[in-house]
C-alpha positions in Angstrom: 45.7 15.7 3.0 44.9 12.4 5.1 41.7 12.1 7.1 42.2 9.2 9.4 39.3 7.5 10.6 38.5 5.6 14.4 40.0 1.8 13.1 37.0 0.4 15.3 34.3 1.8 13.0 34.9 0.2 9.9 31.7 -0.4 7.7 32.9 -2.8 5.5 33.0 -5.9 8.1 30.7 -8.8 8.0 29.5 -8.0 11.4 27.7 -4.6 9.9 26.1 -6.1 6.3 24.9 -9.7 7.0 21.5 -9.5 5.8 19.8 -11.9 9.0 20.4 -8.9 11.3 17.6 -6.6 12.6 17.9 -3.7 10.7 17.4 -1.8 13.9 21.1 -2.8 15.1 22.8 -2.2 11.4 20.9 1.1 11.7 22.4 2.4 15.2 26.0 0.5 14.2 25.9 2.8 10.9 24.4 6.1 13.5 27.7 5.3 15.4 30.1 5.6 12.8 28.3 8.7 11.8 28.9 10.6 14.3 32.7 9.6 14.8 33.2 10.8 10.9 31.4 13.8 11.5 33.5 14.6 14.3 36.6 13.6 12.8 35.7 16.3 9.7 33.9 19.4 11.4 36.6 19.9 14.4 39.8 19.0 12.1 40.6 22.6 12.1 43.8 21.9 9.5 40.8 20.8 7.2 38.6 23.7 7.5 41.5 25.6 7.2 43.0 23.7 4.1 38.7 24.3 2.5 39.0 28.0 3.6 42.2 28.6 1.4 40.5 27.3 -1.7 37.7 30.2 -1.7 35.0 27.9 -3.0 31.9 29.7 -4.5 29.2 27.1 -3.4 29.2 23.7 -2.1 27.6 20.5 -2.8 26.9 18.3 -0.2 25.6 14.8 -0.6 22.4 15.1 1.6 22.2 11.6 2.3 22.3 11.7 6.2 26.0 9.5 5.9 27.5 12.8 5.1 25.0 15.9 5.5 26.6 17.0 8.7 29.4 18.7 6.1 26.8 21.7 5.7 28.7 22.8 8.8 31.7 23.9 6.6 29.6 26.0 4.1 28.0 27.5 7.4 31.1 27.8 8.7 32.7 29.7 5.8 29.4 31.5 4.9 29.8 30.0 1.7 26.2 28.7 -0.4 25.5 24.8 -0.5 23.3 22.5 -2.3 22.3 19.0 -0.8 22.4 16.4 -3.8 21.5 13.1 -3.8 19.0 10.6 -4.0 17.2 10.8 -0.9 13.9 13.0 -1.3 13.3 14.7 2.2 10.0 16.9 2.0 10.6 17.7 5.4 13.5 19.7 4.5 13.0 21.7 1.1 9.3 21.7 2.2 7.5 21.0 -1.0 3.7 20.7 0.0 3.3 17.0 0.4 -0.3 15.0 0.0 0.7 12.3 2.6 -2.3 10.3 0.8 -0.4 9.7 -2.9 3.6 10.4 -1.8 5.0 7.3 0.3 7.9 7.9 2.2 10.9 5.8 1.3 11.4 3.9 4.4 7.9 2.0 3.6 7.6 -0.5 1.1 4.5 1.6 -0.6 3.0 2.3 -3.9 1.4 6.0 -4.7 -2.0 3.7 -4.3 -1.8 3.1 -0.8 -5.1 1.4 1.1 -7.0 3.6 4.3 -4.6 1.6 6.8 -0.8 2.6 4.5 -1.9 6.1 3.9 -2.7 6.5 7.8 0.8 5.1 8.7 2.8 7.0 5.9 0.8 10.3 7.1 2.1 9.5 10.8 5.3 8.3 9.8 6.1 11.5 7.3 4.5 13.6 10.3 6.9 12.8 12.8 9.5 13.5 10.3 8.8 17.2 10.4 9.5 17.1 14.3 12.5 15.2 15.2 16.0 15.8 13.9 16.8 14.8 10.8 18.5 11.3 10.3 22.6 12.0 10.4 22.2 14.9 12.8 25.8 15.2 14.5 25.9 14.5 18.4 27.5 18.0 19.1 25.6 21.3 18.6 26.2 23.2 15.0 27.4 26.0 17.7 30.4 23.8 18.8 31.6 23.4 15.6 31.3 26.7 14.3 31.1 29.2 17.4 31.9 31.8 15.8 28.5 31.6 14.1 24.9 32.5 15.1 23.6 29.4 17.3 21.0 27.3 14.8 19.4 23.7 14.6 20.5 21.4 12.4 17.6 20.9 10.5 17.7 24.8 10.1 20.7 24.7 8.7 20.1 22.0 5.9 17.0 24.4 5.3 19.0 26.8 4.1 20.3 25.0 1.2 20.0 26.8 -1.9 19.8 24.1 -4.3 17.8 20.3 -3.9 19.2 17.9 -6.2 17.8 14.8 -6.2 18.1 11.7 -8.0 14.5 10.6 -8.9 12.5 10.5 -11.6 8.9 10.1 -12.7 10.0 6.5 -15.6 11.7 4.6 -11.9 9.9 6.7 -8.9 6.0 8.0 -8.7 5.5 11.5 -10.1 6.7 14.1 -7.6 6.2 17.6 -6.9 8.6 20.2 -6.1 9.3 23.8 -5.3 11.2 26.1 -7.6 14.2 25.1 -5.7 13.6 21.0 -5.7 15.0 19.4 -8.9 14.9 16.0 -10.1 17.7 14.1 -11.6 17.2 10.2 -12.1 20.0 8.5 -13.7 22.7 11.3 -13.0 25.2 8.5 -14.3 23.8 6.7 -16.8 26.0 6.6 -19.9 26.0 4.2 -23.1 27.8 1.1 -22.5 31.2 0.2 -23.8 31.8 -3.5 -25.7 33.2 -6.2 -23.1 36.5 -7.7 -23.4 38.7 -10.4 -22.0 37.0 -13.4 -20.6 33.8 -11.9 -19.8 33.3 -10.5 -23.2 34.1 -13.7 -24.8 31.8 -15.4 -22.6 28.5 -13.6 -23.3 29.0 -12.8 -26.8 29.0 -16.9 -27.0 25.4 -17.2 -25.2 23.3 -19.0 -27.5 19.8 -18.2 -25.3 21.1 -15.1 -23.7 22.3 -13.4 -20.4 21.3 -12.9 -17.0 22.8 -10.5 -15.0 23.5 -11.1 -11.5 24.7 -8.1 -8.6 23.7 -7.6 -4.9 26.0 -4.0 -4.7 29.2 -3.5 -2.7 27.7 -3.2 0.5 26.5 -6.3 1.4 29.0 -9.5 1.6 28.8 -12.6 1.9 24.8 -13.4 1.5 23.4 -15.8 3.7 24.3 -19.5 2.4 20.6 -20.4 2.2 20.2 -17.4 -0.8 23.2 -18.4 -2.1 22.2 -22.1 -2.8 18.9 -21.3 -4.2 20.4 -19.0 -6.9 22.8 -21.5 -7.6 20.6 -24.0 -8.1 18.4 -22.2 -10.1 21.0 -21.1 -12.6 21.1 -25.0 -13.2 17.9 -25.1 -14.2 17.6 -22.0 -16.9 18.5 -22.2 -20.0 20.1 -18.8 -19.9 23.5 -17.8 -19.3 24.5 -15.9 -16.0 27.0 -13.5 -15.2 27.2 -13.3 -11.7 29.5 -10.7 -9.2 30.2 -12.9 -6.3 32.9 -12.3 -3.7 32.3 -15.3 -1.7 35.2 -17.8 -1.6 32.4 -20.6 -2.3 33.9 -22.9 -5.8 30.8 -22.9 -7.1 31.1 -23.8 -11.2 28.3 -24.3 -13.7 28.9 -24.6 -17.9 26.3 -21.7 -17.8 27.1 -19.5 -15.0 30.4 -16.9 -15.2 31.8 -15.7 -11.9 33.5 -12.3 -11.4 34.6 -10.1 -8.0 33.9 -7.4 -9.6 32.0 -6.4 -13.4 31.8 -3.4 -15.4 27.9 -3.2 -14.3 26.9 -0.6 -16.7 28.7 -2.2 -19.8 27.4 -5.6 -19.1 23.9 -4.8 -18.9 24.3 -2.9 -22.6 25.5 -5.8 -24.1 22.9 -6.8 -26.8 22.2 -10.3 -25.3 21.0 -9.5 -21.6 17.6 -10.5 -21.0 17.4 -9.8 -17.0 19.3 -7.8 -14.4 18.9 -9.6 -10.9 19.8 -7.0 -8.7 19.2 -6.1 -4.7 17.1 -2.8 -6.5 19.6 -0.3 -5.7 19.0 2.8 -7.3 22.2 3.0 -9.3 21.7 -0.5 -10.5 17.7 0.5 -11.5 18.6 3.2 -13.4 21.5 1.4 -15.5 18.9 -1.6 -15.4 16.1 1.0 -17.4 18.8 3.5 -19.4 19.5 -0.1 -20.7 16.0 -1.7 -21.1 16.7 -4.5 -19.1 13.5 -5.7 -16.6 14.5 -6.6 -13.4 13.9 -8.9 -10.8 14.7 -7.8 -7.1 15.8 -9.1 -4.2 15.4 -6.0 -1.6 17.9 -6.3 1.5 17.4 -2.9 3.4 17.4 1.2 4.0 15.2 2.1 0.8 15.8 -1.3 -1.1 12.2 -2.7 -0.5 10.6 0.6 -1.1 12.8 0.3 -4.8 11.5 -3.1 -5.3 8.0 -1.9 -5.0 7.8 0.8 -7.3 10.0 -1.1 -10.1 7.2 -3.8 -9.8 4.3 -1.4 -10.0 6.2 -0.1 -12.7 5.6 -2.9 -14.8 9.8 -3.4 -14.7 9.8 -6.8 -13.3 9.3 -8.6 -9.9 10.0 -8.4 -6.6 10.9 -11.5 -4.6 11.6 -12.2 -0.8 15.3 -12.6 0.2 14.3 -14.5 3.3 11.3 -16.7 2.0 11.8 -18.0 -1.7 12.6 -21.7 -2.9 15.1 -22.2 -6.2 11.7 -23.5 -8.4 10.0 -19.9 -7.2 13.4 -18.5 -8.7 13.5 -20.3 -12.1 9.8 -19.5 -12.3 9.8 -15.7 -11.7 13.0 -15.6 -14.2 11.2 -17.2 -17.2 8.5 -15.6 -16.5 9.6 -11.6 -16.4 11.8 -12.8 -20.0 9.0 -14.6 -21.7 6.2 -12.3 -20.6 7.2 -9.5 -23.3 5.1 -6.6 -21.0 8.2 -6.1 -18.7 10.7 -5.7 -21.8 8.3 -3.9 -23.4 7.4 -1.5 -20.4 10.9 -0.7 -19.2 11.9 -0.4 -22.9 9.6 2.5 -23.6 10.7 3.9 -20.7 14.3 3.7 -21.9 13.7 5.5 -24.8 11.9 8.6 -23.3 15.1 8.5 -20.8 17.4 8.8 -23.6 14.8 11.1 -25.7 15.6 14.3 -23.2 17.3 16.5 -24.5 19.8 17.2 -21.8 21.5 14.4 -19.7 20.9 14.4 -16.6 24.7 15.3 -15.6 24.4 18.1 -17.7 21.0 19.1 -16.6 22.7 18.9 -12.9 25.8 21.1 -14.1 23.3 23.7 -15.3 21.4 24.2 -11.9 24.6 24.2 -10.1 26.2 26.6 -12.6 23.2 29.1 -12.2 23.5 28.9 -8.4 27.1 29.9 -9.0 25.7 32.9 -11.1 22.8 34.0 -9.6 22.7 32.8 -6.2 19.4 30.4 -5.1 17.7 33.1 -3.1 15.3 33.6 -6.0 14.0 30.2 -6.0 13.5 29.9 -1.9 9.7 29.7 -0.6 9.5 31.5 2.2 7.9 27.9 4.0 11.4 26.6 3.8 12.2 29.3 6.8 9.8 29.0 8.7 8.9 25.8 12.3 7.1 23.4 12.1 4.1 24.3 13.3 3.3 27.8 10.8 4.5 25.4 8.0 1.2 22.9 9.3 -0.9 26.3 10.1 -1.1 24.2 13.6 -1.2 28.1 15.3 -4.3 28.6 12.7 -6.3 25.5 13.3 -5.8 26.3 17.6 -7.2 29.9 17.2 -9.8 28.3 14.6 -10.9 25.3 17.3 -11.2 27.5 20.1 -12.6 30.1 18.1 -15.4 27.0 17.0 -15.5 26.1 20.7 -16.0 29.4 21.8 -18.9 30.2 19.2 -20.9 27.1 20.0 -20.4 27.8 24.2 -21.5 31.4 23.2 -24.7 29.8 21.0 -25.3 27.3 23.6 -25.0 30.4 26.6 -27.5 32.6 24.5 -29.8 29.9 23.4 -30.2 28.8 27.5 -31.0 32.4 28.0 -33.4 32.7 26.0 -35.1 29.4 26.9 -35.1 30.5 30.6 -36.5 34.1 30.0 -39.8 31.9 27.6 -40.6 29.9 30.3 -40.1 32.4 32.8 -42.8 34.8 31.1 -45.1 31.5 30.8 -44.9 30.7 34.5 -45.8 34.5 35.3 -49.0 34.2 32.6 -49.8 30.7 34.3 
């Protein structure tokens, strides 16, 4: 079945992904085409109807908010649903959260966060809890499915049975979770296969070894400054570098080998990489440390410079300043994370407890969702994922306890005047 989609919201232009933009604008562009999608899916009624006919026993919904307005259907059908993914949204499976030691991932913070970064992640996670959740669809979840009971959409996501999400304490801060909160870091991790063709022929030939070079899909062309720096840099290293590119630029160096596209996960296995530099996506972290490889990052946006951060507390490698580095900064920061053996050594040790567990992640994943399937999730709910806002914050308890402290001292102030008046009343008398 074809879903077509409004020609005037394509996300793949250069208008929407040129890093020099305000993140506020590529943030409402991406909003717009949101809602457009969300539309295009919920009311297509020959889709529902085409999901309905297959009699699915649970869906799972990537809960990143691009996509977690599908929880309609499951509603919709009465069918169970799990949100999976790698965004970690307290405010939803309602894990008690110490504002103090868990940043949220739109700040660039560690889990050691000064007086001033703990106050601002405690208001910023705070107002999370009270506004609608980032991807919330424009319509209400009643005019999509009225033949439903009428419910937020936060309320809705609440009700997922399952939170899969794709963090782990080696790349991310140690986390806590519910019964019902499971973590998942490097779902797709997977040994690497040998390289072929021109590319394998190229870095089985590096005499020094290989750097790895990949800013993602999502964000073509970079800026020319960034891309002159790195390529003057690679002239300066000894290294090797195989670098995905999809500018039209004829860039050529003896030492640097140019691709559209690479097999990321293979080419970072291969025996002779010494350095992955990558715009710390979390797909490319977790191939970057299932491989061993430290990392130096160049964060662009969304939870990028939050990624950077904890890679470099870590002890992984570096990260760097896409808007305000010089090529020498480059070539330094490069020799340095490959000749300072504590960031191999760290994110090497880290590899190995990775690939020490005894179930893959994928199958670990499989397992959960298979017991959902069998058992249903209602066994592992808290009742605080049911319940507003303001019982889940005991706000209703501190009120009746600050007017109940209020209303004590007015009471001891009251009696204490009282009695004051009635001593120096008898002492006027005797006087």
């Amino acid at each position: 079945m074809e879903i077509k989609f409004p020609e005037v919201y394509r996300v793949s232009g250069r208008t929407t992904q040129t890093p020099n933009q305000p993140e506020k604008i590529i943030k409402s562009r991406r909003q717009q085409v949101h809602v457009e999608i969300c539309d295009d899916l919920l009311l297509n009624e020959q889709f529902f109807q085409m999901l309905k006919s297959i009699n699915a026993s649970l869906f799972v919904i990537d809960g990143v908010y691009m996509s977690n307005c599908l929880a309609v259907l499951p509603y919709r059908l009465s069918t169970p649903f799990i949100l999976m993914g790698s965004q970690n949204q307290p405010n939803l499976h309602r894990t008690p959260w110490l504002f103090s030691v868990f940043p949220h991932r739109g700040l660039a913070y560690s889990d050691r966060m000064s007086f001033l970064e703990r106050f601002k992640n405690m208001m910023f996670l705070l107002s999370v809890y009270f506004r609608k959740p980032l991807g919330s669809p424009k319509r209400s979840i009643k005019e999509y499915a009225p033949e439903k009971p009428s419910i937020s959409f936060d309320g809705l996501l609440r009700k997922a049975d399952l939170h899969i999400i794709e963090n782990d304490a080696l790349l991310d801060y140690p986390l806590p979770g519910l019964p019902n909160v499971k973590y998942i870091g490097g779902i797709k991790t997977r040994p690497a296969k040998p390289l072929t063709g021109d590319l394998g022929r190229f870095a089985n030939a590096s005499k020094y070894g290989l750097v790895v070079v990949s800013f993602g899909s999502m964000i073509t062309p970079l800026p020319d400054i960034h891309l002159k720096n790195l390529e003057q840099a690679f002239t300066k290293i000894p290294y090797d570098v195989i670098w995905k590119r999809t500018d039209t630029n004829s860039f050529t160096a003896p030492n640097v080998f140019t691709s559209k596209w690479l097999p990321q996960n293979d080419v970072l296995g291969h025996k002779k990489v010494k350095l992955f530099i990558t715009h710390c996506g979390s797909g490319g972290q977790y191939d970057s440390l299932y491989h061993g490889v430290p990392m130096l990052g160049f964060p662009i946006w969304a939870d990028q410079p939050f990624n950077g951060r904890r890679m470099q507390e870590k002890g992984y490698g570096i990260s760097m300043d896409l808007h305000h580095y010089t090529a020498d900064e480059l070539v330094r920061n490069i020799n340095k994370v490959i000749q300072n053996p504590k960031y191999k050594n760290n994110i090497q040790k880290a590899s190995r407890i990775l690939k020490s567990a005894r179930e893959h992640p994928s199958v670990r994943a499989a397992r959960y969702i298979d017991d959902v399937i069998k058992f249903g999730g209602g066994y592992l709910r808290s009742y605080c994922q049911d319940i507003p806002p303001y019982q889940y914050f005991m706000l209703d308890m501190f009120v009746v306890t600050l007017f109940a402290l209020i209303l004590g001292i007015f009471i001891t102030v009251f009696i204490l005047r009282k009695m004051l008046h009635i001593y120096y009343g008898k002492k006027t008398k005797e006087d």
